[in-house]
TORFI-888607 format. One record per residue (C-alpha): residue in one letter; x, y, z. Coordinates in Angstrom, 2 decimals, always signed. Example, Ala and Ser with C-alpha at 12.3 -4.5 7.8 and 13.67 -1.06 7.14 Angstrom:
<pts>
> A_+12.30_-4.50_+7.80
> S_+13.67_-1.06_+7.14
</pts>
This chain:
<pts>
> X_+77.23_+17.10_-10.59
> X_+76.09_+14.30_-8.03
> X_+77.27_+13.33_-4.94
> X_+77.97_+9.87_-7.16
> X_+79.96_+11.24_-10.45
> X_+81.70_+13.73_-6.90
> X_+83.42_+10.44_-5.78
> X_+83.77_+9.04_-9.15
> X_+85.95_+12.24_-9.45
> X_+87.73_+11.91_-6.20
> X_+88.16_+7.99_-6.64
> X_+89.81_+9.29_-10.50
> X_+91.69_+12.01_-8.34
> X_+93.56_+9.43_-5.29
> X_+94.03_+7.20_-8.45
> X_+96.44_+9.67_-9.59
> X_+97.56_+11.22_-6.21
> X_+98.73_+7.80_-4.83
> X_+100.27_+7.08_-7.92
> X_+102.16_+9.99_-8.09
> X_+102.85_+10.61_-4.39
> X_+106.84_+10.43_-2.83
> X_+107.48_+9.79_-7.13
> X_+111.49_+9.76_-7.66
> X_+113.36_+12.22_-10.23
> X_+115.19_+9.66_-12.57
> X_+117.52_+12.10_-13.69
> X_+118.67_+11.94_-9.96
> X_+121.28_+8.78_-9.35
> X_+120.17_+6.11_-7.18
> X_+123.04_+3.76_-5.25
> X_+122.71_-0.18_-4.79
> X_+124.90_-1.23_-1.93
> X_+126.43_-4.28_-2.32
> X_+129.04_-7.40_-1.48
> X_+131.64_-7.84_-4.00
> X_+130.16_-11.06_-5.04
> X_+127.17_-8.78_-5.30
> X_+128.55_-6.92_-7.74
> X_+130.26_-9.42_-9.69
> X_+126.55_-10.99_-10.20
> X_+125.27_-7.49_-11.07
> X_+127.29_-6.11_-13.49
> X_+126.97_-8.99_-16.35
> X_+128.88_-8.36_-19.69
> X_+125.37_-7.76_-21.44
> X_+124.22_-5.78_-18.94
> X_+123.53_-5.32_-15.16
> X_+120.62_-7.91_-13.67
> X_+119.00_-6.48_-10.77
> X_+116.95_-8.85_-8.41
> X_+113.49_-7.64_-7.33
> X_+112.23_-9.66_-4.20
> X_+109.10_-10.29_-3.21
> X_+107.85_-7.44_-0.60
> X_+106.39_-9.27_+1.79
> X_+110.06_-11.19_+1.96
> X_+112.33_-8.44_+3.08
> X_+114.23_-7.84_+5.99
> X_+111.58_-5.67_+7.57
> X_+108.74_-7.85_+8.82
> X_+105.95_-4.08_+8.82
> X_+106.97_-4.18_+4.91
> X_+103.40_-3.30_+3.58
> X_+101.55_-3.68_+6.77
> X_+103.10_-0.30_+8.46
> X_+100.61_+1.76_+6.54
> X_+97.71_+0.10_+8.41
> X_+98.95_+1.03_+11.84
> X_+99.64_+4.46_+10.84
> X_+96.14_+4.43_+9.28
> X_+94.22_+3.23_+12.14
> X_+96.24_+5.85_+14.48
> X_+94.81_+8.60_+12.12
> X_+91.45_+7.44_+11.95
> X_+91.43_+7.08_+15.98
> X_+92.56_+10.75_+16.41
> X_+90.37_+12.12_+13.89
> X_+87.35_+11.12_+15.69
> X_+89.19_+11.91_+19.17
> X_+89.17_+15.51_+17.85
> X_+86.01_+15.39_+16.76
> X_+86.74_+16.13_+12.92
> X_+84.79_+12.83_+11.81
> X_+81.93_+11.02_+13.68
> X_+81.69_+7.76_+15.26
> X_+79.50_+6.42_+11.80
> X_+81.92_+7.44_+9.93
> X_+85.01_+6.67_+12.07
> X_+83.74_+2.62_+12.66
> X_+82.56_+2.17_+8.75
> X_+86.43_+3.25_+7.67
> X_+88.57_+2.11_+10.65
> X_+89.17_-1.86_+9.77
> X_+89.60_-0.88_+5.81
> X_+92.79_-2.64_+4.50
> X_+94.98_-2.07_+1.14
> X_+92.93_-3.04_-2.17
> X_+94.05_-7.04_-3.27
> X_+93.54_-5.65_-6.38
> X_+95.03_-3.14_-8.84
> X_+94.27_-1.97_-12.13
> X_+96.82_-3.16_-15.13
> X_+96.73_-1.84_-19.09
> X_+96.77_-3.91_-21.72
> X_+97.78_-3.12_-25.19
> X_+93.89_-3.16_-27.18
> X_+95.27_-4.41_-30.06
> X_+98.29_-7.06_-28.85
> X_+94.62_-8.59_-26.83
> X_+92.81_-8.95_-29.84
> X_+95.37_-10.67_-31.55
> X_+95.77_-13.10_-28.61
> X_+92.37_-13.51_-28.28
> X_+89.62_-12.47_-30.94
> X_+87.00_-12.48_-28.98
> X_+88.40_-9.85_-26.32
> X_+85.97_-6.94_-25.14
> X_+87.35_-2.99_-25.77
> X_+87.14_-2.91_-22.23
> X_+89.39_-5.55_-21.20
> X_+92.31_-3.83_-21.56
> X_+91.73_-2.12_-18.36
> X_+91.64_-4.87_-15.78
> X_+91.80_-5.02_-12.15
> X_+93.60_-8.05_-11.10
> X_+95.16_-9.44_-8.05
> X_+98.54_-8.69_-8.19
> X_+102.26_-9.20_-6.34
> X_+104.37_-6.76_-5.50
> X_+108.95_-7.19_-5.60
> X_+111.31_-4.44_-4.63
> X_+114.85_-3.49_-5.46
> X_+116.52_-1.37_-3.40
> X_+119.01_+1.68_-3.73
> X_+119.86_+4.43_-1.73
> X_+120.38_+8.37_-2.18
> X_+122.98_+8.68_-0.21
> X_+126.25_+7.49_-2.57
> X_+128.81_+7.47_+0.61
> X_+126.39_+6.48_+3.71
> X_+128.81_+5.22_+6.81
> X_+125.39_+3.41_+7.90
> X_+124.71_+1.32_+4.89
> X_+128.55_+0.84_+4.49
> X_+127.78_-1.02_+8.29
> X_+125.33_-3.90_+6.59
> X_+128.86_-4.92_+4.48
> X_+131.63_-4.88_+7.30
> X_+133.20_-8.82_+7.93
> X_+135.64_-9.19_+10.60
> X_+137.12_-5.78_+10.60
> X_+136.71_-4.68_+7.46
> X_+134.22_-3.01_+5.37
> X_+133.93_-4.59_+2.48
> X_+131.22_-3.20_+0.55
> X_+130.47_-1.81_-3.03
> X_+127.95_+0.58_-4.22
> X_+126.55_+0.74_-7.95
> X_+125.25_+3.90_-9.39
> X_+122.41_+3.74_-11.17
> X_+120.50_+6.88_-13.65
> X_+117.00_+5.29_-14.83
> X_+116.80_+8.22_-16.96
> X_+119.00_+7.23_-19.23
> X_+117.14_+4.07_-20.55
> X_+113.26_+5.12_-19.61
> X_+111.84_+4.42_-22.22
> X_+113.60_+0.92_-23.28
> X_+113.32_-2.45_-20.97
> X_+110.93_-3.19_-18.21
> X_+110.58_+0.62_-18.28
> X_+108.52_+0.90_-21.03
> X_+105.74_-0.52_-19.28
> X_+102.81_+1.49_-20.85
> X_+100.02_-1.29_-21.97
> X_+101.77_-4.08_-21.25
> X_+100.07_-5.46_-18.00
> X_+102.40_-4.60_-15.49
> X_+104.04_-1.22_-13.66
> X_+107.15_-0.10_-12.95
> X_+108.39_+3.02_-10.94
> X_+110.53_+4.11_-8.48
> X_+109.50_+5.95_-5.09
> X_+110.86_+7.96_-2.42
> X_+110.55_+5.77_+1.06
> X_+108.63_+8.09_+3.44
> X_+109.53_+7.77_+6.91
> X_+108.64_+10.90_+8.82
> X_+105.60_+10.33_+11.08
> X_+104.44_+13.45_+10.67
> X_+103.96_+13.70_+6.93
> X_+102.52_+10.15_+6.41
> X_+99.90_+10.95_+9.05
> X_+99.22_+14.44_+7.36
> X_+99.25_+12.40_+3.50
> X_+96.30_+10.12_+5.24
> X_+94.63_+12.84_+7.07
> X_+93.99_+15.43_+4.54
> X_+92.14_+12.26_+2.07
> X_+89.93_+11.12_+5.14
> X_+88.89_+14.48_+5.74
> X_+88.02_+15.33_+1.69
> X_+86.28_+12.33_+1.94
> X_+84.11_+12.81_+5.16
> X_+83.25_+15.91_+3.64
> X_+81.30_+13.89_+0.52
> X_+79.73_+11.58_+3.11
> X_+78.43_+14.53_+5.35
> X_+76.95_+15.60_+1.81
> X_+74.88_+12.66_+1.27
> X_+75.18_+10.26_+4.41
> X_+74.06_+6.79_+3.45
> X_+75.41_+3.09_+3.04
> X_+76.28_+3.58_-0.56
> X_+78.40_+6.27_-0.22
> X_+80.19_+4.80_+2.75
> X_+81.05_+1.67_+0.56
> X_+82.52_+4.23_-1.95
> X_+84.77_+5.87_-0.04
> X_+85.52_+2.62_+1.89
> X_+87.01_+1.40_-2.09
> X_+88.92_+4.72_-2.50
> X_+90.50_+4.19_+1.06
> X_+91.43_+0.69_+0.21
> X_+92.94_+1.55_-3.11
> X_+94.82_+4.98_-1.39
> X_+96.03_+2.10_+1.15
> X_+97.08_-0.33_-1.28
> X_+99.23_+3.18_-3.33
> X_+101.30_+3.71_+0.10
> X_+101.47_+0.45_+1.60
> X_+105.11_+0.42_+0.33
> X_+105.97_+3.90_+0.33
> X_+106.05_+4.03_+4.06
> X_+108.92_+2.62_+6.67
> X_+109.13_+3.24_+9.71
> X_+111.52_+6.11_+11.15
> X_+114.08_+3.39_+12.37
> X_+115.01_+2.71_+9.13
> X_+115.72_+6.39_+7.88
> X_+119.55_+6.18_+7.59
> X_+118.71_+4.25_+4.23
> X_+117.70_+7.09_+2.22
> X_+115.80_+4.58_+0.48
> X_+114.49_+4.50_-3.03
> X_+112.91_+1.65_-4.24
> X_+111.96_+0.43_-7.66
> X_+109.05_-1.60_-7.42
> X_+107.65_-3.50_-10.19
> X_+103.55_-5.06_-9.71
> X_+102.48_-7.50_-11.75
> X_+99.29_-9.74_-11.82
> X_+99.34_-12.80_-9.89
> X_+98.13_-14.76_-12.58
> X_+101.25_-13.44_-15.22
> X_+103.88_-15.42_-16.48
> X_+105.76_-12.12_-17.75
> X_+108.17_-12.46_-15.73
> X_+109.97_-16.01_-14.09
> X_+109.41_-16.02_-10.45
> X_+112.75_-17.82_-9.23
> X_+113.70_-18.92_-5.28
> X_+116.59_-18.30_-3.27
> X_+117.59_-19.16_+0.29
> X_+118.50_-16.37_+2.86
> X_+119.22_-16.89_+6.58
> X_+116.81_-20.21_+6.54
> X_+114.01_-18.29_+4.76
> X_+113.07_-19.02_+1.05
> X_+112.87_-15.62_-1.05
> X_+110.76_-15.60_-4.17
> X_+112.69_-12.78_-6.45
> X_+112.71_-11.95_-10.27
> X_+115.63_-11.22_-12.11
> X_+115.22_-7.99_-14.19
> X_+118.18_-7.40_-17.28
> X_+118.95_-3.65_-17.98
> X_+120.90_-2.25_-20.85
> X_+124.39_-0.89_-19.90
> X_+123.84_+2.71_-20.29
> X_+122.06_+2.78_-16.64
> X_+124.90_+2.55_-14.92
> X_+126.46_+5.55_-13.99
> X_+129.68_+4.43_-11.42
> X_+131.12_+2.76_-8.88
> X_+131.93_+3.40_-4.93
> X_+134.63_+1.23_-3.88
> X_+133.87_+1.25_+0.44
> X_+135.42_+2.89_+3.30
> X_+138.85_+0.58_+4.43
> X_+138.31_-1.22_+0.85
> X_+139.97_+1.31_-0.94
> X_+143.07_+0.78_-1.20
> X_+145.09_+1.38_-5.11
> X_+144.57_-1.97_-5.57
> X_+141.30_-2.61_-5.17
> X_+140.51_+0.53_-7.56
> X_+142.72_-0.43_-10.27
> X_+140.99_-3.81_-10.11
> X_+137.25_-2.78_-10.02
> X_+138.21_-0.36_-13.44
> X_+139.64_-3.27_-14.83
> X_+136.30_-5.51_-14.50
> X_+134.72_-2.66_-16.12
> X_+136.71_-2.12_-19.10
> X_+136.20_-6.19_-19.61
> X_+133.21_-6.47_-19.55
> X_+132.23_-3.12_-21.74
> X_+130.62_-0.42_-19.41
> X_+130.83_+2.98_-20.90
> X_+131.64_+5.11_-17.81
> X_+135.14_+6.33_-17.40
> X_+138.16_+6.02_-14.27
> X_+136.06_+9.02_-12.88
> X_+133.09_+8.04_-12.00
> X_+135.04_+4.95_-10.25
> X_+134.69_+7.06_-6.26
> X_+136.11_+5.57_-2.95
> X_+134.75_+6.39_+0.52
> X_+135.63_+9.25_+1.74
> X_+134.53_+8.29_+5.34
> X_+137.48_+8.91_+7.36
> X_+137.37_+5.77_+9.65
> X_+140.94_+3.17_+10.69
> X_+138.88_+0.00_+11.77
</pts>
């Protein structure tokens, strides 16, 4: 095999390892903390609608941009210990996350749309936008509780969600339809991003000390880019650990009018987000919040439930068990 059809394997190889890399177990719950007006707006009678914002919208201004910095600190202590040269080190170092991605199309939905469509159009890189919901792991987390407190009170919500249960129905089914859907483990440990990023540098300084030349520096400089572009959102930073955070993260093409791109307004800033329907069966409970839990405010939420037509029963309706008084 040549050094060429080598990196075609490796590029075929971080395709799949990105991909696949901090992937979350569906058959594992997820928790959205929310307001109770939050909820109300969730949990529609046809179904919960979940709002995916636009990445580079969210709270925390490194979203997508961390991975660089952790990147370039890699790259720089690499060469430090001597385990790449200075070539090497200087043709990789300023490398950013691919624009692009690669989308599926369905072959035969193309050629209806267009006649004249080649076989190889339906696999197309195209510039694309990324928009994130967020859950947690952790269904009774005193910290997330905190981003719900007013006045003296806590007065937060959490949904349970099992994607599981309807994976193969909805904006799930993604398969050849131009656009991908998943849901990731946030990675947040230092250590382990560094080691995810160091152990592809090195497999790929080991093709270029093969067969050192231009071309196969701009080869591995694509498979960094697209290994970039794979973790950009994957990776926080440690100060946000307390989240357990999974994230669903649907990528579509820029150029796609799949989905309606719709605007809200949040602390002066204007959010572009897309609203994303769900059948009922994902929803596996509800976690009434620490100081909100009073009879009351149970016997209420299962009454919203039984209205509007959600199949779980009274016990998978939780309170906090956080043992807080103010």
């Amino acid at each position: 095999m040549t050094d060429n059809e080598n990196l075609e394997v490796c590029l075929g190889r971080t395709v799949m390892d990105a991909d696949l890399l901090a992937h979350y177990d569906k058959s594992n719950p997820v928790y959205h903390y929310t307001s109770p007006d939050g909820l109300l707006g969730i949990l529609q009678e046809d179904g919960p609608v979940l709002w995916f914002s636009q990445y580079d919208s969210m709270n925390d201004t490194t979203e997508g941009v961390h991975v660089i910095a952790v990147y370039q600190s890699v790259c720089s202590e690499l060469l430090a210990r001597e385990e790449i040269d200075a070539t090497f080190y200087h043709a990789i170092y300023d490398v950013e996350p691919m624009a692009k991605r690669m989308f599926l199309y369905n072959l035969k939905q193309l050629k209806e749309d267009n006649p004249s469509a080649n076989p190889t159009d339906y696999c197309r890189f195209e510039d694309n936008q990324k928009y994130i919901c967020c859950f947690s792991k952790n269904r009774d987390s005193l910290p997330m509780w905190n981003y719900y407190t007013k006045g003296d009170k806590y007065e937060g919500y959490n949904i349970g969600f099992c994607f599981w249960r309807t994976r193969q129905w909805d904006v799930q089914d993604c398969y050849g339809k131009g656009y991908d859907f998943d849901l990731f483990t946030v990675i947040y440990d230092d250590k382990e991003k560094k080691e995810i990023i160091q152990t592809k540098i090195k497999e790929l300084y080991s093709f270029y000390k093969k067969s050192p030349n231009e071309g196969v520096l701009t080869r591995i400089q694509n498979i960094l880019s697209y290994f970039l572009e794979a973790l950009g959102l994957k990776f926080k930073q440690d100060c946000f650990q307390h989240e357990q955070e999974v994230r669903a993260i649907l990528t579509v093409p820029k150029n796609s009018n799949k989905f309606k791109v719709e605007y809200r307004s949040k602390a002066g800033y204007i959010i572009p987000y897309i609203k994303i329907p769900f059948p009922a069966e994902i929803v596996s409970g509800i976690t009434v919040g620490p100081l909100l839990n009073d009879q009351g405010a149970v016997r209420n939420i299962k009454q919203f439930v039984r209205g509007r037509h959600y199949i779980f029963g009274d016990a998978d309706i939780h309170t906090s068990k956080i043992p807080i008084r103010y």
